[in-house]
N, C-alpha and C positions, 0 to 999 in steps of 0.2 A: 349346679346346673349352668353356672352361669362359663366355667371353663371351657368349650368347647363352641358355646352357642355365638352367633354374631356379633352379641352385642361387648361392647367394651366393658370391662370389672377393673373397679380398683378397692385395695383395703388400704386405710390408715391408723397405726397405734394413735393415741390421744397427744405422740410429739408431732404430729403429720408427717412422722415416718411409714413407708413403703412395709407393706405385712403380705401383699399380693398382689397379682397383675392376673389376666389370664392372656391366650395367645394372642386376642383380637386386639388388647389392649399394644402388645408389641407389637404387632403388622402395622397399627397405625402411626407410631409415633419412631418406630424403626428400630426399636432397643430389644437389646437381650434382657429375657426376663434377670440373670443374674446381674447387670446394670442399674435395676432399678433399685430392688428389695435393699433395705437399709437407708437408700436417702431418702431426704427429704423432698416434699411434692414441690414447697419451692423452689426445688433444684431447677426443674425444667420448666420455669413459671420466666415470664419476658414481661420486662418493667413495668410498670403501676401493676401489674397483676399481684405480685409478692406480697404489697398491701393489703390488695384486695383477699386475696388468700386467707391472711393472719384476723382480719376483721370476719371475715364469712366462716371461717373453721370454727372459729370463740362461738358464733351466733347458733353453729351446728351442734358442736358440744351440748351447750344449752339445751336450743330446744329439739334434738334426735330426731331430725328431718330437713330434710332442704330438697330443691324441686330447681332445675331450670338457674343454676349459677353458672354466670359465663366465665370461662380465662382465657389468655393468650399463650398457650404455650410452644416448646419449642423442639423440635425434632431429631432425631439423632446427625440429620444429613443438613441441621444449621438452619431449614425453613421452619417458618413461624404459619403454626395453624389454629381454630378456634374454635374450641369444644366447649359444650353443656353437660353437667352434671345434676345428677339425682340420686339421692337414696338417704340411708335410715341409719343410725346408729348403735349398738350393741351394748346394750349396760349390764352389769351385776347386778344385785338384788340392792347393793348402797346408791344405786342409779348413777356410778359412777362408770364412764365410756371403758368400754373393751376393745372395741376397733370400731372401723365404719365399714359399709358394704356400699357403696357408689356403682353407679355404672353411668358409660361416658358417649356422648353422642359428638360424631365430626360437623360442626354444620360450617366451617370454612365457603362452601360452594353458600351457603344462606346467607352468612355477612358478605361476601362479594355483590347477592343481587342485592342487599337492603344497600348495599352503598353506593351502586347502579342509581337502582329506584330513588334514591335519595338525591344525586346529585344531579340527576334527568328532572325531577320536579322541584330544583333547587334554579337548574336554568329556565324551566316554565314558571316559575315565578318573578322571578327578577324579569321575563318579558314582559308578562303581565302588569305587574309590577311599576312598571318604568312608562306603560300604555297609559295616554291622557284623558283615559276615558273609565267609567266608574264600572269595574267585572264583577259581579258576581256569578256563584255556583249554587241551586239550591239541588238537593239532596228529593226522595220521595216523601221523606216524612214533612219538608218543610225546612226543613232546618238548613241554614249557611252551612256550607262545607269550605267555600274558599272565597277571599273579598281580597282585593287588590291596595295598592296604599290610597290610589284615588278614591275608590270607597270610602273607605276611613276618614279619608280628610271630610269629604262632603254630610257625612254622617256624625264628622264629633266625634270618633271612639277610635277605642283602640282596638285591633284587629280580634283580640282574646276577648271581647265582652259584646263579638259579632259572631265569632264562630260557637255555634251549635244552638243558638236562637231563632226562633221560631220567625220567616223571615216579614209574613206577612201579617204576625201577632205584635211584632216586635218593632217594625219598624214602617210599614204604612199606614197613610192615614186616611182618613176621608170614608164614606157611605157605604163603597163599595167594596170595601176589604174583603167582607163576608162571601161577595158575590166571586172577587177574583178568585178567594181561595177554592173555591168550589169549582172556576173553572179549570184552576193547576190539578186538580184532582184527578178530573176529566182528562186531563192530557196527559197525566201519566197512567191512567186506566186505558191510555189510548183513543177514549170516547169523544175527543176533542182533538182538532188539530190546532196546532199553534200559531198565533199571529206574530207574523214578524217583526211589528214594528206597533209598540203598545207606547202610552203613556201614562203614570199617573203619579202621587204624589207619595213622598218619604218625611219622614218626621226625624229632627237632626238631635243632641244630647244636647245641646239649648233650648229646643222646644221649637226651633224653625219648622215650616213644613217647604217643603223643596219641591218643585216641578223634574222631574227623570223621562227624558225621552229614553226609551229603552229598543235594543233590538237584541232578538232573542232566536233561541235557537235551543235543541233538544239535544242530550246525551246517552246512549244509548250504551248496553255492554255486548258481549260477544254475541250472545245470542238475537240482538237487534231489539229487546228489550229498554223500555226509556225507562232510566233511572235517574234523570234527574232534568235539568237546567242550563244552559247557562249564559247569561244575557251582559251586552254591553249599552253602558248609557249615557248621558250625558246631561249635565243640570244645565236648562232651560228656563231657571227660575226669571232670569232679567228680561232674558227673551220674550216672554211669556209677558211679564209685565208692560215692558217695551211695547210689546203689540195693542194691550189695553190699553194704553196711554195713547200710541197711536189711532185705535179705535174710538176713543175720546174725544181726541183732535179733529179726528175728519169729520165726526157728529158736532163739534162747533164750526169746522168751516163749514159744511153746509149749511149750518140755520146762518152762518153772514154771511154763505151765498144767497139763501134765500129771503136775508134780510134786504140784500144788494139788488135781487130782483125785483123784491118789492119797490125800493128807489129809485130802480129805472124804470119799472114801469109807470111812480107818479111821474118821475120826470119824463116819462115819454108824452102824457097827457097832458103835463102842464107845457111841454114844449107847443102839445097840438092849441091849446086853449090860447099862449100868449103868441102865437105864429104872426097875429095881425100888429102885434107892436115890432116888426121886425126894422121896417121903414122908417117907425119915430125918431128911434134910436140909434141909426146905422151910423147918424153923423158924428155919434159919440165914441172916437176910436182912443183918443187917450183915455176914456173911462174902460174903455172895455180891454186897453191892454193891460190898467192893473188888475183887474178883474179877472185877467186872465195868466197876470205874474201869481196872485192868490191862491188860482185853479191848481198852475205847477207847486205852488207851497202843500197844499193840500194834497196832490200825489205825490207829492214824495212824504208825506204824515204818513199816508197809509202806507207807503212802502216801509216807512220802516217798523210802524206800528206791525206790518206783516212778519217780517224781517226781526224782533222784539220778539212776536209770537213764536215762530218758528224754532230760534235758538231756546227757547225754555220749552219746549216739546224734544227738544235733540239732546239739550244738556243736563235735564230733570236725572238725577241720580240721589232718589231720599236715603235719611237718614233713618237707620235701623237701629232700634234699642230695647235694651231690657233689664229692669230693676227686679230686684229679690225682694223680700217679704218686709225689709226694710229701708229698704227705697233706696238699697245702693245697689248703683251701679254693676251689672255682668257682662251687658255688652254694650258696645258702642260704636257702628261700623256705617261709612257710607260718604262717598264723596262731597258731600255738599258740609262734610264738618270743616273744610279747610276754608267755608266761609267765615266761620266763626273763631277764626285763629287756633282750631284742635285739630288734633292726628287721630286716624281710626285708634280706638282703644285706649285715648288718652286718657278718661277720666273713668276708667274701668277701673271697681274698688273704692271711687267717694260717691257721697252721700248726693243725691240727686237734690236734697235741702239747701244743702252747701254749697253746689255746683249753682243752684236759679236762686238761691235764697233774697234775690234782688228783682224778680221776676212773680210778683203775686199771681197773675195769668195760669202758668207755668205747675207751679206751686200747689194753687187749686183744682187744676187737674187733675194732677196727679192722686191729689186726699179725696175728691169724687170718683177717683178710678178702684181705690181700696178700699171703697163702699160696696164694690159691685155694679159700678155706674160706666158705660163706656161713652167717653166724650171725645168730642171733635173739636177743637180751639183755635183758632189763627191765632198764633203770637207773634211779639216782636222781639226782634233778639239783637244787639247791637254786633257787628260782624268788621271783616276788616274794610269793607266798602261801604259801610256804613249801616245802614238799619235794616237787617234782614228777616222778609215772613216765611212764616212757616206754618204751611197745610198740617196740621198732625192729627195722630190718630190713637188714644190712649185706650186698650183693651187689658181687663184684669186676667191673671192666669189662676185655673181654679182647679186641685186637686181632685182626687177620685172624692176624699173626705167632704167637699162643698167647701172646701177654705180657699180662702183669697191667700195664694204664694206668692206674688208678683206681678209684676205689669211686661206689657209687650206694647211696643209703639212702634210709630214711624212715622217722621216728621219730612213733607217735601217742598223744598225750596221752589213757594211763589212769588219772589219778590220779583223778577222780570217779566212774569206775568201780570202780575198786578197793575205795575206799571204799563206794559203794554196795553191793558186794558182799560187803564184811567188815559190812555192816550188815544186809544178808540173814542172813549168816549167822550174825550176832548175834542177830537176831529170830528164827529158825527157832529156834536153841539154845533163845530165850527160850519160843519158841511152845509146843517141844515139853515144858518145865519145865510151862509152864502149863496145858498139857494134862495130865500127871500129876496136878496139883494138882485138876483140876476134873473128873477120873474119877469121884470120888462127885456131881457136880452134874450130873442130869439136863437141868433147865432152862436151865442155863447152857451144854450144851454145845449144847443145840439151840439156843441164841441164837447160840453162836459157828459152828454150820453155816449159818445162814443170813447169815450176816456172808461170812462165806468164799465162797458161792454168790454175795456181792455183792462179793466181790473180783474176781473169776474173771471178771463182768460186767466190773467194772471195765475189767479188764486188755485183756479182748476188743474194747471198746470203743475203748482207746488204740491196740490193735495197727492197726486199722483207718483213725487218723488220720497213722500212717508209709508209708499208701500213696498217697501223691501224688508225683506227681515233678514238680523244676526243670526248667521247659522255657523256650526263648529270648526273647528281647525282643522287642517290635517299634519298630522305629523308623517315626517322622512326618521326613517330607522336604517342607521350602517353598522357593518359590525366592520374595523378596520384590524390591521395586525399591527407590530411595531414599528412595521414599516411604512405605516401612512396607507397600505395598500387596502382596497374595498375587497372583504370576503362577502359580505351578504348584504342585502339590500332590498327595501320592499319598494312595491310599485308605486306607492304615494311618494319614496324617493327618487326611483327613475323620472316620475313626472317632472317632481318639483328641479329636477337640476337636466333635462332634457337629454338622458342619459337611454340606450338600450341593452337589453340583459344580454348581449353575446359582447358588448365595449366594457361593461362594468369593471370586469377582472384587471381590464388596463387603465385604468384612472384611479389617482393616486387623490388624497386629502388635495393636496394645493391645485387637484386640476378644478377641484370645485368651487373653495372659497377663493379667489384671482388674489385678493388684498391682502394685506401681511397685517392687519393687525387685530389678528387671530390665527396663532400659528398650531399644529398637530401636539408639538411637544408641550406647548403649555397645558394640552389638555392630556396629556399623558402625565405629569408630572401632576397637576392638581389630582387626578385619580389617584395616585401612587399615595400622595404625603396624606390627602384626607378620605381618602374611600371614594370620591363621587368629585363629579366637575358641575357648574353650572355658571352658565355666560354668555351672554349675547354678541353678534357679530352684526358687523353694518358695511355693506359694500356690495361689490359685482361677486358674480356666481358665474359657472359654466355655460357660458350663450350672452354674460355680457348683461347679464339682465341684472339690476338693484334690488338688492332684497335684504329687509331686516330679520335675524331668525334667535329664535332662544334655542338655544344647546342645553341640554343633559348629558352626563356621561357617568359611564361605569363602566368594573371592570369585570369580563368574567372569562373562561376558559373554553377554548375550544380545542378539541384534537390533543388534550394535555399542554397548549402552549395560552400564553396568557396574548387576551383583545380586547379593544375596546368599543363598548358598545354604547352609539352617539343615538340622540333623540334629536330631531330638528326640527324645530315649529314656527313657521313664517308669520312673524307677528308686525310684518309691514302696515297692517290696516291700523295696528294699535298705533305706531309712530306715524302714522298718515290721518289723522281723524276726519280730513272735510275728502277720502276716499273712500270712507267707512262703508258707506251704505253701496257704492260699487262693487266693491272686495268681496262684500258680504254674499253681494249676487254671484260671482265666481264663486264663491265655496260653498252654497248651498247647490249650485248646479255639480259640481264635483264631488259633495257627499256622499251621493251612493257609490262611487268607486273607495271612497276610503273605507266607509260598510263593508263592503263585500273584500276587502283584502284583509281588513279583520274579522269577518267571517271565518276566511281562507284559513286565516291565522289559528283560528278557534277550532275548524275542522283538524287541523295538523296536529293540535294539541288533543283533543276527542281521541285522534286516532295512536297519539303515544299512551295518551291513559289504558284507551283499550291492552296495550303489549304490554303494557305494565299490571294489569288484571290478570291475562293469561299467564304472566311469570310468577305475580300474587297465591295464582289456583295450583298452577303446579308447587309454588313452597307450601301449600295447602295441603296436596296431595301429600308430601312428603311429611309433613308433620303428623298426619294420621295414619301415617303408616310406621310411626316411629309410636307412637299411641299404640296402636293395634298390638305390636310385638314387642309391647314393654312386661315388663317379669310381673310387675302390680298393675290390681287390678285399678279401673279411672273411669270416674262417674263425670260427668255433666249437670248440674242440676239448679234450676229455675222457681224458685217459689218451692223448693222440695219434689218438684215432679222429675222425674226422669228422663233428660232429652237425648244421652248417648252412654252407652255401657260399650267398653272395650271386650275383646274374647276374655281378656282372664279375668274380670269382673264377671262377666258369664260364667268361665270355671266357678269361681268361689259360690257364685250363688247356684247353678243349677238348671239359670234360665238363658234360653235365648233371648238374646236383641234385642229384638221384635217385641217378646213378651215386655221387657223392662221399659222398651220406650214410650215417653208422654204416663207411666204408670208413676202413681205416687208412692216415695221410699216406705214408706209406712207397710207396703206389702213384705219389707225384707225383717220385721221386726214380730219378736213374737206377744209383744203388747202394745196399748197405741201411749201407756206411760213412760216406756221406756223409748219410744220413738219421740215423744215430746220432750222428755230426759236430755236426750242428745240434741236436738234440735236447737235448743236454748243454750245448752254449753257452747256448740260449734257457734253463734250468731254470736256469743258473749267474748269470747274468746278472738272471731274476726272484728268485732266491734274496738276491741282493748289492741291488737300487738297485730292484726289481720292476718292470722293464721290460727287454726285450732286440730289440738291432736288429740283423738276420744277413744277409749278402748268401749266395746261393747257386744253383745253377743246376736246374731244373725239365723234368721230362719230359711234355710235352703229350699226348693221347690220341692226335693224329699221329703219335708220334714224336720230334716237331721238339722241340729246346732251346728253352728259355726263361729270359730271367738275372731273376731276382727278388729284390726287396729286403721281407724280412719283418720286421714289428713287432708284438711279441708283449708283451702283460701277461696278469695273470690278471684274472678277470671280480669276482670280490671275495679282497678280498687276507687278509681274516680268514678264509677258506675258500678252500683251495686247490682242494677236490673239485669245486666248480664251475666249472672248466675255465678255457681260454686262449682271448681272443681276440687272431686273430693278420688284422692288416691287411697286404696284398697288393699290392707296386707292381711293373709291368710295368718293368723297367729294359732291355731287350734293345734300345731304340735308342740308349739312353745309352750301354751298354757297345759297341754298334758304333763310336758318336760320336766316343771315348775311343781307340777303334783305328785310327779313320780319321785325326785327329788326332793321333796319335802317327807314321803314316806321313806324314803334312803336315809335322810337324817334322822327320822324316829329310829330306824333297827340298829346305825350306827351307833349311837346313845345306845341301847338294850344292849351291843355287842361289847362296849366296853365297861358297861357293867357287869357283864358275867366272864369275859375275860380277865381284869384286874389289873395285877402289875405282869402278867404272864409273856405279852409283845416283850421283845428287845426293841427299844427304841430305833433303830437302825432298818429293823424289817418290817417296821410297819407300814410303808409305800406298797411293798406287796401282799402284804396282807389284807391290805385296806382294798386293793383291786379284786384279790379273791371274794373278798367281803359282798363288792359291789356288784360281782358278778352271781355271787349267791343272791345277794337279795335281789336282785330282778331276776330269780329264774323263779317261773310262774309256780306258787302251790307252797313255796318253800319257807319249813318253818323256822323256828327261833334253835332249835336243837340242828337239824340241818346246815346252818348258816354259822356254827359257834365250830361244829366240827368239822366244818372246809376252811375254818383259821385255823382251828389248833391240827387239824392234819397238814399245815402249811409249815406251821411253827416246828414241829414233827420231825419234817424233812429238813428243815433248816439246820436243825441239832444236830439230827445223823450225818447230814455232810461235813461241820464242823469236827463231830468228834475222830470220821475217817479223814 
């Protein structure tokens, strides 16, 4: 059946020689059928494939079935195309191969789009990718689909032990998990809309918990259905804290603002009360000018005491850490270690015993914290400036089990607070001596209330310059050619170098960075030798303006030719620190335009997945319709239930479609032992080598028996829950074959016992034919069957003797 019909046939002897082709198989590959038969199939096989061949033929042999084996082969007319194969092998009664029966499918047009699709989300990831901001994708069920490297970095892991985890089992923390998850629920049931701009907190493969400003946005398929997620974010952690610190800060300058008020208003009263000694004393101007050299020593105490204060509100950067179950050291990160002559991570891997063991304070901490005890200790720690405190904070880490694993801290550098503080209260002691002193000086005291009314200013003013907050970068993304020239460019670029999108095409690399020293080809050349560039430049830009910037670079392809694709991140604030807190105002007012170009960005990418689904649905279509008009019949099946029967799985059984689907196999079996029988071979069989091949006998919708030979794998083998497919071969004329043939060998035997030595050796081929054709002619007996030989043998003679 298979000579005529569409689909392609191939036979091979057990050499993987050529024993048949049919037409379809010539038309596609361009050959004459008498070109093929005799050679070998690695004849028309194209490199790595001939290996591949001799390793999957051997496996075929073996086990007499193969499903979906790919080759590259090669055509009469020299092009090279890529066909799948399928089918079953033919053995003797010693199970030794007789030929193969394969049929062959073109899917060339299939590997062109999988290499499309592939190399279209191969450049959506390196953009994503190389974005300074943390992407994830979640899926309806929940689960990661895609996370970015910035992800990963922030998270601790590696991108494989993020994908396919449950995102808000997995990896948020805090009260509210339960609540968000319920509301992502809602939002893809549609019964929620999505907020654009969420925050909340992620838990890192250290045990960190992180602060994620996120902004978000839904994914939707053809049909306008949201199927999923997909949010960009940015850690917030320092920020976040930064702001508490500053909130702390401004709760102490007010109480010594309102300490200060309270001081001016005794001194406004004691000025009212000693107003009448103003005359005693007027004469006393050399007393009162040192009294008033004092005054200025004492405002400048407080300025600097202010001044002291200030710099350890701006430069507080604690230290973060974390011991294991044995009190060594796992982390050890945070700028205030370089007071202590260490580098982030120096002393990661000793023994936290070792490291203080000079340090009893320290020490004891630490053994009340692996109690279950969390303590708070000011220590001292000898540093490069000399004797440095430290605020700290010793919390035990406690397993699901209730066991104490380790400790988590975080020690932050008060020793110029301290200091400023013992210098406060130096100056008050001092303040309030000199207010004693200057009880009989009228004039003096009113000079010194209006000094104080301009402290108070002072102070009010300062408070005012701790309310900015650190908000995120923005990065400029080019994509150039070899030629230094701008192909592509986002709007955070055009801003940052004061370019517009109809000039862009005519501005070359050097029209940007002015200075030379950072040139095009170095970053063309670092790409090339080590995969990626990274490096910072310092100088003027396009308009003349100074800007410090970090660069990234990579390289990727566009149009078939190769570019290079630059990240640029203006990181002047960081090389300007006493700018900090201006800069910062600039980038939090320009935030939402970087949002919204990575929005943009996101929608672009939304709408290449979408074309990349529709061309998914169409390989979809095509694959079921290569299903639908395959020769064997092809189950689907989930837990044993029935989810898709092919038309000739329909033939063999009897039943429509309809009837088999969501129906449990059990119905095709004429006992529920021998449906159990096979049930355990096939799971036993995919469990051990994940393929299983089961002969067994089947009960049709008629009635009527039917002997079938089943081959079963699972559909993907890293997931078992997506069922079995099991291929369906009608064997009910073979096993007749096999019986009728076995009663042919019984008459044979009876025929040459009552024949004897009477054959001439020579004629017995035809005689043996006669034989065969007697005994299958219906009714016929052992006398019948002896003298259709010997009237064979008969004529033999008579021809001879004439």
């Amino acid at each position: 059946m298979y000579f005529n019909a569409p689909i392609s046939y191939q036979s091979l002897d057990p050499e993987g020689d050529f024993l048949d082709v049919n037409e379809y198989w010539c038309t596609i590959l361009g050959y004459k059928k008498e070109d093929v038969i005799g050679r070998n199939f690695s004849y028309f096989l194209v490199g790595d494939a001939k290996d591949s061949f001799k390793k999957n033929f051997n496996y075929f042999k073996n086990n007499g079935v193969i499903d979906g084996v790919e080759f590259e082969m090669r055509r009469k007319d020299g092009r090279h195309i890529f066909v799948r194969f399928s089918g079953v092998i033919e053995a003797n009664e010693s199970d030794d191969m007789i030929c193969s029966h394969c049929v062959m499918s073109d899917i060339t047009e299939s590997i062109a789009e999988e290499r499309f699709i592939r190399k279209e989300l191969e450049t959506v990831n390196k953009y994503l990718n190389l974005a300074g901001s943390f992407i994830v994708v979640i899926g309806r069920d929940q689960k990661v689909e895609f996370i970015n490297n910035k992800g990963c970095e922030i998270l601790q892991k590696e991108r494989s032990k993020v994908i396919g985890t449950n995102w808000f089992d997995g990896h948020l923390v805090g009260e509210d998990v339960e609540m968000i998850k319920a509301y992502f629920n809602d939002i893809i049931a549609g019964k929620a809309d999505l907020e654009e701009y969420f925050e909340n907190k992620i838990i890192t493969e250290s045990g960190d918990h992180r602060l994620i400003s996120w902004k978000n946005s839904v994914i939707r398929n053809n049909e306008g259905k949201i199927v999923g997620t997909i949010s960009s974010g940015d850690d917030i952690t320092e920020k976040y804290q930064f702001e508490l610190k500053l909130q702390e800060n401004q709760r102490m300058l007010k109480e010594r603002n309102d300490e200060y008020a309270t001081v001016n208003e005794e001194l406004r009263q004691k000025n009212n009360e000693y107003q009448s000694l103003h005359e005693e004393y007027s004469a006393n101007n050399d007393e009162l000018h040192k009294l008033n050299e004092k005054l200025r020593d004492q405002y400048r105490l407080l300025k600097e005491s202010e001044h002291l204060f200030r710099t350890v509100v701006k430069s507080s950067l604690p230290i973060i850490f974390r011991l294991d179950e044995n009190g060594d050291f796992l982390l050890s990160e945070g700028r205030s270690l370089t007071k202590l002559g260490l580098s982030p991570g120096q002393v990661v891997g000793q023994s936290v015993y070792d490291v203080y063991k000079d340090f009893p304070e320290v020490l004891k901490a630490v053994k009340e914290t692996y109690k279950g005890k969390e303590t708070r200790p000011v220590v001292k720690l000898p540093g490069i400036a000399g004797d440095t405190f430290f605020d700290t904070s010793f919390s035990p880490i406690i397993d699901e089990e209730r066991k104490i694993v380790g400790v988590v801290g975080m020690a932050v550098d008060i020793t110029e607070e301290r200091q400023a503080r013992q210098k406060l209260e130096e100056n008050e002691i001092e303040l309030k001596k000199q207010n004693e002193e200057y009880l009989a000086v009228n004039e003096e005291l009113k000079d010194a209330n209006n000094r104080i009314i301009e402290i108070n200013q002072y102070l009010e003013d300062s408070k005012k310059q701790f309310e900015t907050i650190v908000e995120h970068m923005i990065d400029a993304l080019f994509v150039f050619n070899e030629q230094s020239e701008i192909v592509e460019q986002n709007a955070a670029a055009r801003k940052m170098f004061g370019i517009k999108l109809d000039e862009s095409l005519l501005i070359g690399f050097g029209d940007l960075l002015h200075d030379d020293n950072l040139k095009f080809e170095e970053i063309m050349q670092g790409v090339r030798v080590y995969g990626k560039f990274a490096g910072e430049y310092s100088g003027k830009i396009n308009g003349g303006k100074h800007i410090d910037l970090d660069i990234s670079a990579t390289s990727i392809r566009l149009r078939g030719e190769e570019h290079f694709l630059l990240i640029m991140r203006d990181i002047s604030e960081n090389k300007k620190k006493e700018q900090k807190i201006l800069d910062n105002e600039r980038k939090l007012k320009h935030q939402n335009e970087e949002y919204e170009a990575i929005n943009e960005e996101l929608r672009e990418v939304n709408e290449r997945l979408n074309k990349l689904n529709v061309v998914l649905k169409d390989k979809q279509a095509y694959i079921d319709s290569i299903i639908t008009a395959a020769p064997a019949g092809i189950l689907v099946e989930m837990e044993r239930i029935i989810h898709f029967a092919n038309d000739e799985a329909c033939k063999i059984t009897g039943y429509e479609a309809s009837e088999l689907s969501n129906m449990s196999a059990e119905l095709l079996y004429f006992s529920k032992e021998e449906y159990i029988r096979v049930g355990k071979l096939v799971m036993k069989d995919i469990s051990e080598v994940r393929y299983s091949r089961v002969e067994t006998s089947w009960r049709r919708k008629d009635g009527e028996a039917v002997s079938v030979l089943l081959s079963a794998s699972l559909i993907d083998s890293e997931n078992p829950d997506m069922g079995v497919t099991v291929v369906v071969l009608d064997i009910t004329a073979i096993k007749q074959y096999e019986g009728q043939l076995k009663i042919a060998k019984q008459k044979a035997e009876e025929i040459a016992i009552v024949l004897g030595g009477i054959i001439p050796q020579g004629d017995f081929a035809d005689m043996f034919e006669a034989g065969v054709k007697a005994i299958f002619t219906p009714g016929a007996s052992l006398h019948e069957i002896t003298r259709s030989v010997q009237g064979l043998g008969e004529k033999k003679r008579d021809s001879e003797v004439a």
